[in-house]
mmCIF file of the N, C-alpha and C atoms, coordinates in Angstrom:
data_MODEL
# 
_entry.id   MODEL 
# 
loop_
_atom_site.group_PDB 
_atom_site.id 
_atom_site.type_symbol 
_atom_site.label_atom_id 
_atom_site.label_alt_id 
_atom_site.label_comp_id 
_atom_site.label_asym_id 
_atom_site.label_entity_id 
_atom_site.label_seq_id 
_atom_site.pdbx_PDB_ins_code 
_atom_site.Cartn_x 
_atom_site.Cartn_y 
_atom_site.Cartn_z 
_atom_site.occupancy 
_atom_site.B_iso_or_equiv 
_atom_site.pdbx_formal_charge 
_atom_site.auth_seq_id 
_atom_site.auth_comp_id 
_atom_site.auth_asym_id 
_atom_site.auth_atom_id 
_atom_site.pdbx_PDB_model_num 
ATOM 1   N N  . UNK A 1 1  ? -7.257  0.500   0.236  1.00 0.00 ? 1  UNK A N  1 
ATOM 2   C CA . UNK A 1 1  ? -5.940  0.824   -0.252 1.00 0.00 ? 1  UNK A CA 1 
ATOM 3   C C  . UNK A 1 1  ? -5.590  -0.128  -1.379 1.00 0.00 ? 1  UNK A C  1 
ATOM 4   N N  . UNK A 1 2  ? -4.876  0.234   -2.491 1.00 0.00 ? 2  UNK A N  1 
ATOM 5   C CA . UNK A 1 2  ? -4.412  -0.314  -3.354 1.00 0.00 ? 2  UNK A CA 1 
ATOM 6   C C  . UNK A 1 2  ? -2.599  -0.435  -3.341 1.00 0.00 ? 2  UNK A C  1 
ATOM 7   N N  . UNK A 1 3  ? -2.214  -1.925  -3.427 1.00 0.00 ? 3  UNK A N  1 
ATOM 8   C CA . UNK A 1 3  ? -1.218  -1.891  -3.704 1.00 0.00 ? 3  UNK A CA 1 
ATOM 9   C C  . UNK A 1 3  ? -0.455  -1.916  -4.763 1.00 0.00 ? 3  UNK A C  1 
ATOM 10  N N  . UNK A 1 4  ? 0.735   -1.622  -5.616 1.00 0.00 ? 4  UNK A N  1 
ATOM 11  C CA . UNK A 1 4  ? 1.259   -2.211  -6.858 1.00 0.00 ? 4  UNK A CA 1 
ATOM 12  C C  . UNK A 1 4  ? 2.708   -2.419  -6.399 1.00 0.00 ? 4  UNK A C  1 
ATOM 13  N N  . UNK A 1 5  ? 3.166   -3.560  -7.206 1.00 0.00 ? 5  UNK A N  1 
ATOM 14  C CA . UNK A 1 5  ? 4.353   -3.690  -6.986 1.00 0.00 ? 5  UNK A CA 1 
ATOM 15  C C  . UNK A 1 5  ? 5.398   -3.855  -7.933 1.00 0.00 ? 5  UNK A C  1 
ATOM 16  N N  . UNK A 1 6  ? 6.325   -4.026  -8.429 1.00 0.00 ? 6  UNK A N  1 
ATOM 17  C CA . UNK A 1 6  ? 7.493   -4.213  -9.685 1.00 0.00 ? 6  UNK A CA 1 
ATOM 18  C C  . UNK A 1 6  ? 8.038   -5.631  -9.664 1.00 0.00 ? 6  UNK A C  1 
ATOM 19  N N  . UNK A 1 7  ? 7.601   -6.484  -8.668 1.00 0.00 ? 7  UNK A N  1 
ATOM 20  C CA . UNK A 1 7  ? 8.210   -7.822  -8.313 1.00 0.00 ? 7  UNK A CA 1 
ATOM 21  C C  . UNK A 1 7  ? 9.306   -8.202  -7.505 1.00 0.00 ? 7  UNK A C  1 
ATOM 22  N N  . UNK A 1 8  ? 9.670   -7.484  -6.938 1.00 0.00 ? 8  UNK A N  1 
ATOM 23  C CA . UNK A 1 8  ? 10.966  -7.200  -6.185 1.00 0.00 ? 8  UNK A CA 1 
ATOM 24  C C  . UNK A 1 8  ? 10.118  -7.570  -4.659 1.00 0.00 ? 8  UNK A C  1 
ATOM 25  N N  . UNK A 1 9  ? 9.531   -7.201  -4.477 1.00 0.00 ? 9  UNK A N  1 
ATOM 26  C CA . UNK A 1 9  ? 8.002   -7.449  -3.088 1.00 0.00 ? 9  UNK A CA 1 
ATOM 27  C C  . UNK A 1 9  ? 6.915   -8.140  -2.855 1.00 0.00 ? 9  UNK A C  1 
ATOM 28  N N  . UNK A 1 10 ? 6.354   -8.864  -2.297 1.00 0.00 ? 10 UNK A N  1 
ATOM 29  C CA . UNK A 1 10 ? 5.070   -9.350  -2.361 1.00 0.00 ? 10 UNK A CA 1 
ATOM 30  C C  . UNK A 1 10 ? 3.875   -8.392  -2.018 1.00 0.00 ? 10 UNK A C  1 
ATOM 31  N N  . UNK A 1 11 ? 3.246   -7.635  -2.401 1.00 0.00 ? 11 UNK A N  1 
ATOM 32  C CA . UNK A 1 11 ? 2.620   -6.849  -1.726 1.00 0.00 ? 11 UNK A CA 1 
ATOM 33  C C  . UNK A 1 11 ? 1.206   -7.553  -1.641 1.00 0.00 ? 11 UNK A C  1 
ATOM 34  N N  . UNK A 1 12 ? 0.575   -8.695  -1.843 1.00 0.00 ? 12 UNK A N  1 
ATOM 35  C CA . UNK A 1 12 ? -0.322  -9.203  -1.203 1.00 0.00 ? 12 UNK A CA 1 
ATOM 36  C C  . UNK A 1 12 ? 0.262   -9.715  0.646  1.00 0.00 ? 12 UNK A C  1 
ATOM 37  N N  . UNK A 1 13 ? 0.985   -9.868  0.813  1.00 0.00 ? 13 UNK A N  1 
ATOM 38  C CA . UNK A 1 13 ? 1.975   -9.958  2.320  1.00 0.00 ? 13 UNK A CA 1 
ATOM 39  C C  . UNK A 1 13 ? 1.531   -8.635  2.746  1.00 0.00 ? 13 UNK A C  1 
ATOM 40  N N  . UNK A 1 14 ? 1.476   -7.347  2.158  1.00 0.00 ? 14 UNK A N  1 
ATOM 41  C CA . UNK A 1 14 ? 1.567   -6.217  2.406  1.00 0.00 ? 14 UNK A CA 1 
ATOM 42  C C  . UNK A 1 14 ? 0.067   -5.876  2.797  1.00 0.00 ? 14 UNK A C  1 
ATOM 43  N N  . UNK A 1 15 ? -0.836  -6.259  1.799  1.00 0.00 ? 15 UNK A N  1 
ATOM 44  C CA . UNK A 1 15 ? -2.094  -6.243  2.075  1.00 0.00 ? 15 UNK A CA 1 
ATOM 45  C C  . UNK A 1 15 ? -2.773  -6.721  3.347  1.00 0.00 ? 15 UNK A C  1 
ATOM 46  N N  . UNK A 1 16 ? -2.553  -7.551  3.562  1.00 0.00 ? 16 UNK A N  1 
ATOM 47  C CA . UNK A 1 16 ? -2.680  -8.477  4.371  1.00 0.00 ? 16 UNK A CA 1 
ATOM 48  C C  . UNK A 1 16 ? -2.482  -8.218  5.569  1.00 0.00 ? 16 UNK A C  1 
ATOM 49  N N  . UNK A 1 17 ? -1.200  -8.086  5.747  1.00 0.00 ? 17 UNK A N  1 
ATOM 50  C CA . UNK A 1 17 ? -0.408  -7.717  7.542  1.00 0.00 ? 17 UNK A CA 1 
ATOM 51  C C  . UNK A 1 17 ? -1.299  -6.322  7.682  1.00 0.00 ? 17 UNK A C  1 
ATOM 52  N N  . UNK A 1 18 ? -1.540  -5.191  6.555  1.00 0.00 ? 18 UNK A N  1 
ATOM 53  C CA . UNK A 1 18 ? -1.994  -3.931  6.849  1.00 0.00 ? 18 UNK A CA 1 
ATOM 54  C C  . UNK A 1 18 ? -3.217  -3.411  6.999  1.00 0.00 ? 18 UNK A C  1 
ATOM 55  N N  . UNK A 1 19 ? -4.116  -4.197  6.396  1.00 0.00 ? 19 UNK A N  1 
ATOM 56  C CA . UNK A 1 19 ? -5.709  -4.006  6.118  1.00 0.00 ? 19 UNK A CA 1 
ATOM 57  C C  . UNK A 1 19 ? -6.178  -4.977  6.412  1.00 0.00 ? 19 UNK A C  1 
ATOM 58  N N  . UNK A 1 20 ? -5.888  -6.415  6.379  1.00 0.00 ? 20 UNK A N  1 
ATOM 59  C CA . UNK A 1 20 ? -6.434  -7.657  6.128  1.00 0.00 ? 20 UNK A CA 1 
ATOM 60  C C  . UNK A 1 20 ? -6.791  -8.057  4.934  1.00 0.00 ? 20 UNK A C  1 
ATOM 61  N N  . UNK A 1 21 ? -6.342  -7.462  3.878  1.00 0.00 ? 21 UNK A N  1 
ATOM 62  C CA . UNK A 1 21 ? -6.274  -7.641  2.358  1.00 0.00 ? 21 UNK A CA 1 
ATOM 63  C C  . UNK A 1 21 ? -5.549  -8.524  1.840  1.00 0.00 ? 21 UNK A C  1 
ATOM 64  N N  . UNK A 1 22 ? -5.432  -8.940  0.703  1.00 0.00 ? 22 UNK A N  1 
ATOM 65  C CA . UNK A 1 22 ? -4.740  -10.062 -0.385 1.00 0.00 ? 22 UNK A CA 1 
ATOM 66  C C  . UNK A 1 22 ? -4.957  -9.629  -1.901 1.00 0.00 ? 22 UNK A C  1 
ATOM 67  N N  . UNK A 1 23 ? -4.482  -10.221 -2.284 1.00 0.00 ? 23 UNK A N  1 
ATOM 68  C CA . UNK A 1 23 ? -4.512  -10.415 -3.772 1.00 0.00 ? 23 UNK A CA 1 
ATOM 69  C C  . UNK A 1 23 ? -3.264  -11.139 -4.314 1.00 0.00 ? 23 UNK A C  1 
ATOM 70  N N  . UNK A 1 24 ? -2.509  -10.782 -5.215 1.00 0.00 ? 24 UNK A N  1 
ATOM 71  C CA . UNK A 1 24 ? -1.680  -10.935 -6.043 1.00 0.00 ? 24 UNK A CA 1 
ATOM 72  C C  . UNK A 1 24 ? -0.110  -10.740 -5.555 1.00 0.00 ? 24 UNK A C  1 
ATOM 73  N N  . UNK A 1 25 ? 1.054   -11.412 -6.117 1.00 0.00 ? 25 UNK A N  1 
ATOM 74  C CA . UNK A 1 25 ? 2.175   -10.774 -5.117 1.00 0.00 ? 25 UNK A CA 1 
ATOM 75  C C  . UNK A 1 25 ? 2.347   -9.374  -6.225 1.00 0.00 ? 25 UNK A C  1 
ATOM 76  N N  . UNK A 1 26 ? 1.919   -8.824  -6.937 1.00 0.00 ? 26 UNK A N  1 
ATOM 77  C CA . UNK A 1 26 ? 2.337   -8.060  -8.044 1.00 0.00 ? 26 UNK A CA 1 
ATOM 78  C C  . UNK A 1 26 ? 1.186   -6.597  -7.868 1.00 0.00 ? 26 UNK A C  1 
ATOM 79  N N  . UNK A 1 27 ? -0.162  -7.347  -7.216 1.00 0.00 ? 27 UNK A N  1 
ATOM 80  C CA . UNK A 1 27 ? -1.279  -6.134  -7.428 1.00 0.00 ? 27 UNK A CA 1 
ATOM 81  C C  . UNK A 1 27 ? -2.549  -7.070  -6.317 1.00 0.00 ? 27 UNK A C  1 
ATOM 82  N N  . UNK A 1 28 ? -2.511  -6.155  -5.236 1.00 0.00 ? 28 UNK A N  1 
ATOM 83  C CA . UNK A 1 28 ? -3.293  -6.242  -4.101 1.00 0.00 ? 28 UNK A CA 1 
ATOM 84  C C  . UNK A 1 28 ? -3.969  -5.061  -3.711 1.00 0.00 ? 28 UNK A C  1 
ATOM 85  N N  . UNK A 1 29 ? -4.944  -5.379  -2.264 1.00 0.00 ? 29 UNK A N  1 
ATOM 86  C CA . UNK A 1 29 ? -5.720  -4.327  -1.882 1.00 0.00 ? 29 UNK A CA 1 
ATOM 87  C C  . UNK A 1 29 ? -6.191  -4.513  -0.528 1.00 0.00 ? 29 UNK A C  1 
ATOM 88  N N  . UNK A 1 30 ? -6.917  -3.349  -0.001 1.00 0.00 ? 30 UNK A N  1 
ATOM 89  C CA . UNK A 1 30 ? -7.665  -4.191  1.437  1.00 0.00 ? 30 UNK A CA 1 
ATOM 90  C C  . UNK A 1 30 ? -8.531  -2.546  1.525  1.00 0.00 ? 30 UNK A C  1 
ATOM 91  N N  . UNK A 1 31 ? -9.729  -3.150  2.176  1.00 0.00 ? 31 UNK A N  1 
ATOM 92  C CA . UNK A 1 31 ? -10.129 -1.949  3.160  1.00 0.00 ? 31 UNK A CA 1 
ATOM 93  C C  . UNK A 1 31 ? -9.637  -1.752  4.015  1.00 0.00 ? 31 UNK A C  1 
ATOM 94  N N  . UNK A 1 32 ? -9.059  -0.119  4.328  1.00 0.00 ? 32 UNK A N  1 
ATOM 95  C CA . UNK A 1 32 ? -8.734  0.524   5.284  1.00 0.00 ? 32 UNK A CA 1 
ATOM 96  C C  . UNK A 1 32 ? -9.634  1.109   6.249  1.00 0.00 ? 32 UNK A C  1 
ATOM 97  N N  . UNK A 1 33 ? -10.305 0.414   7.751  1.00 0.00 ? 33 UNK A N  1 
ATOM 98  C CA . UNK A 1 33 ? -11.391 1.140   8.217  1.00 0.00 ? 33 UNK A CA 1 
ATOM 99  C C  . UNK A 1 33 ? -11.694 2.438   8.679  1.00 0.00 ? 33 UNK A C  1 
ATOM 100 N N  . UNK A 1 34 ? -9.801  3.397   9.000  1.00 0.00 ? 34 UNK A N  1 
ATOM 101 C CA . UNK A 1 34 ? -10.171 4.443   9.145  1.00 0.00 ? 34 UNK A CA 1 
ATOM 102 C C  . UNK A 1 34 ? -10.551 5.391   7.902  1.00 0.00 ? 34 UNK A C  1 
ATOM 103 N N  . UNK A 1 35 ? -10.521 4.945   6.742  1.00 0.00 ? 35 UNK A N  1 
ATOM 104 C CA . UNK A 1 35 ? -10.760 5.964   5.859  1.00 0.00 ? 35 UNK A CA 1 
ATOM 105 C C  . UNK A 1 35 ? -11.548 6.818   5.680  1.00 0.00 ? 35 UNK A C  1 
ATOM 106 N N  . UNK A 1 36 ? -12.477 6.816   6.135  1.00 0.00 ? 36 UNK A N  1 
ATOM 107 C CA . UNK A 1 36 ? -13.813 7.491   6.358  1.00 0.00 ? 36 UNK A CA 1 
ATOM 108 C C  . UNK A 1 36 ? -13.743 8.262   7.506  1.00 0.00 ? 36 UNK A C  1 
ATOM 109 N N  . UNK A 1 37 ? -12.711 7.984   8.209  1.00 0.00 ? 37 UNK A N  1 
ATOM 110 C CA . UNK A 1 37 ? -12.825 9.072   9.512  1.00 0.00 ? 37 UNK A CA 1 
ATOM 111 C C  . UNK A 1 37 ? -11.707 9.795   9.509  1.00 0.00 ? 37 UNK A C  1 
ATOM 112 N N  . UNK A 1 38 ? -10.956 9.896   8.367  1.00 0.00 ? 38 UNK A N  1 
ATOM 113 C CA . UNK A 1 38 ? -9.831  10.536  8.372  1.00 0.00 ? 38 UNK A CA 1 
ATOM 114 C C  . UNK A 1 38 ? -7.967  9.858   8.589  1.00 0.00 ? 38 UNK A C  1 
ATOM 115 N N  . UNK A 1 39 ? -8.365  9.583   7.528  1.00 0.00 ? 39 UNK A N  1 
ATOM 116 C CA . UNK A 1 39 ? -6.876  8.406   8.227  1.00 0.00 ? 39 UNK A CA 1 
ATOM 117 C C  . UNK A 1 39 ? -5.445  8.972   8.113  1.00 0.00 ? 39 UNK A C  1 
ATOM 118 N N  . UNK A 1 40 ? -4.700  8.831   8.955  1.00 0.00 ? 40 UNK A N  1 
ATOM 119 C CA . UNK A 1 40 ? -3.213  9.437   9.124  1.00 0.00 ? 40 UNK A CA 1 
ATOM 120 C C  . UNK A 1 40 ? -2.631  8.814   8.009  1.00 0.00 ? 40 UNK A C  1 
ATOM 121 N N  . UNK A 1 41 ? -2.615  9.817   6.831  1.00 0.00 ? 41 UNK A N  1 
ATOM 122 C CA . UNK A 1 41 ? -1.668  9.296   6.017  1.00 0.00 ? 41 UNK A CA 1 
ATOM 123 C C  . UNK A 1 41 ? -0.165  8.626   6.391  1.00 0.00 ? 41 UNK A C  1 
ATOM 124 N N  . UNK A 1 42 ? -0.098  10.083  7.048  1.00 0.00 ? 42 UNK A N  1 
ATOM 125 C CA . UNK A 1 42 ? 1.476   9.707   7.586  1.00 0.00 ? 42 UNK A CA 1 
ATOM 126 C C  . UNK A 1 42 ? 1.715   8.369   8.285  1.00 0.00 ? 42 UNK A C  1 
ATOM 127 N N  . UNK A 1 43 ? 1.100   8.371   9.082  1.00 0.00 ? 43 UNK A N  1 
ATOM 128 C CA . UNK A 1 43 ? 1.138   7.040   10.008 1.00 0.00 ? 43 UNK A CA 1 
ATOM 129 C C  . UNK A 1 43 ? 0.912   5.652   8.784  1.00 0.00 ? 43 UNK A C  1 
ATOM 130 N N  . UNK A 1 44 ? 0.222   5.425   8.123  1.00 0.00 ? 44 UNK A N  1 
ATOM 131 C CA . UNK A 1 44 ? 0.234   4.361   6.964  1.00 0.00 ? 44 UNK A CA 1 
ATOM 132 C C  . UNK A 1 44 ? 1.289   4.019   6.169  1.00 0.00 ? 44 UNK A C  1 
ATOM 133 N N  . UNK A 1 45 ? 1.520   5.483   5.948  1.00 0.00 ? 45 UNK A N  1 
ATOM 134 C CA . UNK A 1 45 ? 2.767   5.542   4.946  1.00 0.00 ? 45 UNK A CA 1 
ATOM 135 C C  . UNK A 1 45 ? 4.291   4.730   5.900  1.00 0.00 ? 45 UNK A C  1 
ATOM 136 N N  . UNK A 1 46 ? 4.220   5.261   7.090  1.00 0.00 ? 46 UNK A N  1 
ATOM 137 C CA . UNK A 1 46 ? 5.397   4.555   8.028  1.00 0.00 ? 46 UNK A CA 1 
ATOM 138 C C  . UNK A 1 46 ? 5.522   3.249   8.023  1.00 0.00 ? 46 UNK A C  1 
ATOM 139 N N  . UNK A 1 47 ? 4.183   2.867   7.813  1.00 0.00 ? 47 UNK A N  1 
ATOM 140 C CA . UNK A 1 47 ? 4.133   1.321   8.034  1.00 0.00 ? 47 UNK A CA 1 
ATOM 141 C C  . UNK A 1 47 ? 4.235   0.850   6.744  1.00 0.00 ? 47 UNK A C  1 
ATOM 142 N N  . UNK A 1 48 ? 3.876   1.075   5.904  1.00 0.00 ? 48 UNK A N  1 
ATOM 143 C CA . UNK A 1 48 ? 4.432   0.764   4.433  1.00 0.00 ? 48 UNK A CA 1 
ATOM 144 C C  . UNK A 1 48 ? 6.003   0.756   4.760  1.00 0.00 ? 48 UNK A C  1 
ATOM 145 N N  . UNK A 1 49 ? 6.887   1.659   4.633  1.00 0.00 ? 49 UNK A N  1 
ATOM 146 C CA . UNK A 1 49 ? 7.981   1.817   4.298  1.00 0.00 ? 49 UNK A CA 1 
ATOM 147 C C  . UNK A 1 49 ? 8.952   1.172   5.818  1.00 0.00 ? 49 UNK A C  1 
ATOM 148 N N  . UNK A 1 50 ? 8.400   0.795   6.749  1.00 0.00 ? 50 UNK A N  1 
ATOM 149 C CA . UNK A 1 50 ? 8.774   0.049   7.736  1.00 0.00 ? 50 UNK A CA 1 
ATOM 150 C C  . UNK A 1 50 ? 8.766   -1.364  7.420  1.00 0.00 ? 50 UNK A C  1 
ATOM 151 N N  . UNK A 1 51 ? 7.424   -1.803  6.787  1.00 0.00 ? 51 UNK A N  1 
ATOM 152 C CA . UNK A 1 51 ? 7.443   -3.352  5.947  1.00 0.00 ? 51 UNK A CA 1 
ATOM 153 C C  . UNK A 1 51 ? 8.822   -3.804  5.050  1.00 0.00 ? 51 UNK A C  1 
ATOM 154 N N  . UNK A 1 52 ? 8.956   -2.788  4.180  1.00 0.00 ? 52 UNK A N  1 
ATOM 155 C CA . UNK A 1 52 ? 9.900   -2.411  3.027  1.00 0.00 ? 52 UNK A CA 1 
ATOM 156 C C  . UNK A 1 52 ? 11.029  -2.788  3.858  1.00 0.00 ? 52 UNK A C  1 
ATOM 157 N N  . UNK A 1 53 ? 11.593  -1.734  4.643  1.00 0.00 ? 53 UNK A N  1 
ATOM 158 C CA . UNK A 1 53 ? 12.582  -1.903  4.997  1.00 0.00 ? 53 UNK A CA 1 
ATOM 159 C C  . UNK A 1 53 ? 13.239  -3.440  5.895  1.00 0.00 ? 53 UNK A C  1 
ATOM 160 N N  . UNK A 1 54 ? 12.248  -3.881  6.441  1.00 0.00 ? 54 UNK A N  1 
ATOM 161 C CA . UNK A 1 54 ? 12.691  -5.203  6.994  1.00 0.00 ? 54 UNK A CA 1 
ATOM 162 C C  . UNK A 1 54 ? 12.576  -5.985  6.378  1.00 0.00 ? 54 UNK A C  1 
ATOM 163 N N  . UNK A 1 55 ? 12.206  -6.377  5.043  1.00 0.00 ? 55 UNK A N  1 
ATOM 164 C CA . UNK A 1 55 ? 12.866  -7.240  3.951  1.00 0.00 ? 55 UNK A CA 1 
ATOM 165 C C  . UNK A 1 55 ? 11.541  -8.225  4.237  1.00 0.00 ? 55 UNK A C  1 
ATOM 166 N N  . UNK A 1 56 ? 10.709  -8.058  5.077  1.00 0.00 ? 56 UNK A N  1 
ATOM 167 C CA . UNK A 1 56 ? 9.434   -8.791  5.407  1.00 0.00 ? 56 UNK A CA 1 
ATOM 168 C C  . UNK A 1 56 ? 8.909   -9.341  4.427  1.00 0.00 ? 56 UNK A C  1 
ATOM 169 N N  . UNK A 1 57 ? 8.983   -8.608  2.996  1.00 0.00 ? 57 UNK A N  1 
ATOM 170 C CA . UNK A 1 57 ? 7.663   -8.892  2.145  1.00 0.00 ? 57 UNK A CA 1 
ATOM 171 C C  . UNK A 1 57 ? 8.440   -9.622  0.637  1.00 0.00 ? 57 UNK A C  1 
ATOM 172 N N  . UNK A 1 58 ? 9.753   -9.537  1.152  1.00 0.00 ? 58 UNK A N  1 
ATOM 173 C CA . UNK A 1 58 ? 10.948  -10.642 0.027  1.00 0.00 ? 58 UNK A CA 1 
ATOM 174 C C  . UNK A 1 58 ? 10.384  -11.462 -0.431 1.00 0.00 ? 58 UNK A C  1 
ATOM 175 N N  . UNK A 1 59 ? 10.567  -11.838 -1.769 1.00 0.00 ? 59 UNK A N  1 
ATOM 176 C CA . UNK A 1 59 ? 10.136  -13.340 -1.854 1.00 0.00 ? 59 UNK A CA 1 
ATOM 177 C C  . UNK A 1 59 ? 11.164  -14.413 -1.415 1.00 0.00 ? 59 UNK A C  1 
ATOM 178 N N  . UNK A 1 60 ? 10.317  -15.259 -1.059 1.00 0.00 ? 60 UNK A N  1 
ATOM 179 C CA . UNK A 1 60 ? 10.595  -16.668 -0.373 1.00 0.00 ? 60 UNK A CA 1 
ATOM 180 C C  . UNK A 1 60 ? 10.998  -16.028 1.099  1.00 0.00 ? 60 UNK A C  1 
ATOM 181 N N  . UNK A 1 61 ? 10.680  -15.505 1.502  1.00 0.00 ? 61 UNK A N  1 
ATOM 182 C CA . UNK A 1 61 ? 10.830  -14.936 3.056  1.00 0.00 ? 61 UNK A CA 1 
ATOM 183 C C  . UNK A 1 61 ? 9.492   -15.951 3.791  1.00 0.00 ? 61 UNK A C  1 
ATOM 184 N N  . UNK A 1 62 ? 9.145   -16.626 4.239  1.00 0.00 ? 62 UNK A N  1 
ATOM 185 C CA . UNK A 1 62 ? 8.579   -17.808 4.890  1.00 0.00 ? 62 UNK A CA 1 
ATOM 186 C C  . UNK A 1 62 ? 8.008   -17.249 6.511  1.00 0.00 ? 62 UNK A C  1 
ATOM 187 N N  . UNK A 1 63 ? 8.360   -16.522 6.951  1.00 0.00 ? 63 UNK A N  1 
ATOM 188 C CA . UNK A 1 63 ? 8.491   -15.436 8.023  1.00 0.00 ? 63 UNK A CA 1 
ATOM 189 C C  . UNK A 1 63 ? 7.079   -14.517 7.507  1.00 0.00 ? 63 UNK A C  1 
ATOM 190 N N  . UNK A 1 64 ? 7.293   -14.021 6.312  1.00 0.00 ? 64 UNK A N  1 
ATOM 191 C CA . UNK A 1 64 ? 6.290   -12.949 5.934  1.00 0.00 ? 64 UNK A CA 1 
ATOM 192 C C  . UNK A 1 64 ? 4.833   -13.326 6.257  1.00 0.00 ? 64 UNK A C  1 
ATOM 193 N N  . UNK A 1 65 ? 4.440   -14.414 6.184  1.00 0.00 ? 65 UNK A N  1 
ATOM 194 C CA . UNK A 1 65 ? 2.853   -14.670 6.309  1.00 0.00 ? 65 UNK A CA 1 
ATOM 195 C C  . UNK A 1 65 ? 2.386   -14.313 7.940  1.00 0.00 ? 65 UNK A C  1 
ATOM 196 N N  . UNK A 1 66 ? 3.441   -14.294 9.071  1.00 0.00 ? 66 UNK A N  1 
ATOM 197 C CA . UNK A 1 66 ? 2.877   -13.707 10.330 1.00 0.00 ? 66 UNK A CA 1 
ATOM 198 C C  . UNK A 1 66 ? 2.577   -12.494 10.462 1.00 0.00 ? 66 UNK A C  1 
ATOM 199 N N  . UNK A 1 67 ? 1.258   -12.559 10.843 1.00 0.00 ? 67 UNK A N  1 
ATOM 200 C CA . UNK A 1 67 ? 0.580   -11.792 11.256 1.00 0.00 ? 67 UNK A CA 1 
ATOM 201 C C  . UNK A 1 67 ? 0.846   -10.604 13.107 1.00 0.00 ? 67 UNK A C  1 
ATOM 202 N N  . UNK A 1 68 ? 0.789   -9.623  13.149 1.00 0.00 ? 68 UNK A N  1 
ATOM 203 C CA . UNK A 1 68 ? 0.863   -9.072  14.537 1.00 0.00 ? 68 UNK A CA 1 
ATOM 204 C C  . UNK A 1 68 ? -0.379  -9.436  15.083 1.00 0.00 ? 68 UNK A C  1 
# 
């Protein structure tokens, strides 16, 4: 998965918590292992926009680097 972001987000935080990915707070990535077997978009997409919404991936949010 590829992330991009506008700066408003960290999406290496995003990478990370979701794939086990990193990069950049601006432009990240990770392998996704179900991809190959069919992966629930939908279900990904929730968790994207579930991240979003709890302000998780803010900058200077200090909180964001935990992991589930």
């Amino acid at each position: 998965l590829s992330f991009r972001a506008n700066g408003k987000i960290d999406v290496s935080l995003m990478a990370k918590k979701l794939v086990g990915g990193g990069g950049h707070k601006n432009a990240s990535g990770g392998l996704f292992a179900a991809y190959k077997d069919g992966a629930n978009y939908n279900y990904i997409k929730a968790q994207i926009v579930d991240l979003i919404k709890s302000k998780e991936l803010k900058k200077g949010n200090s909180d964001a680097t935990n992991t589930q």
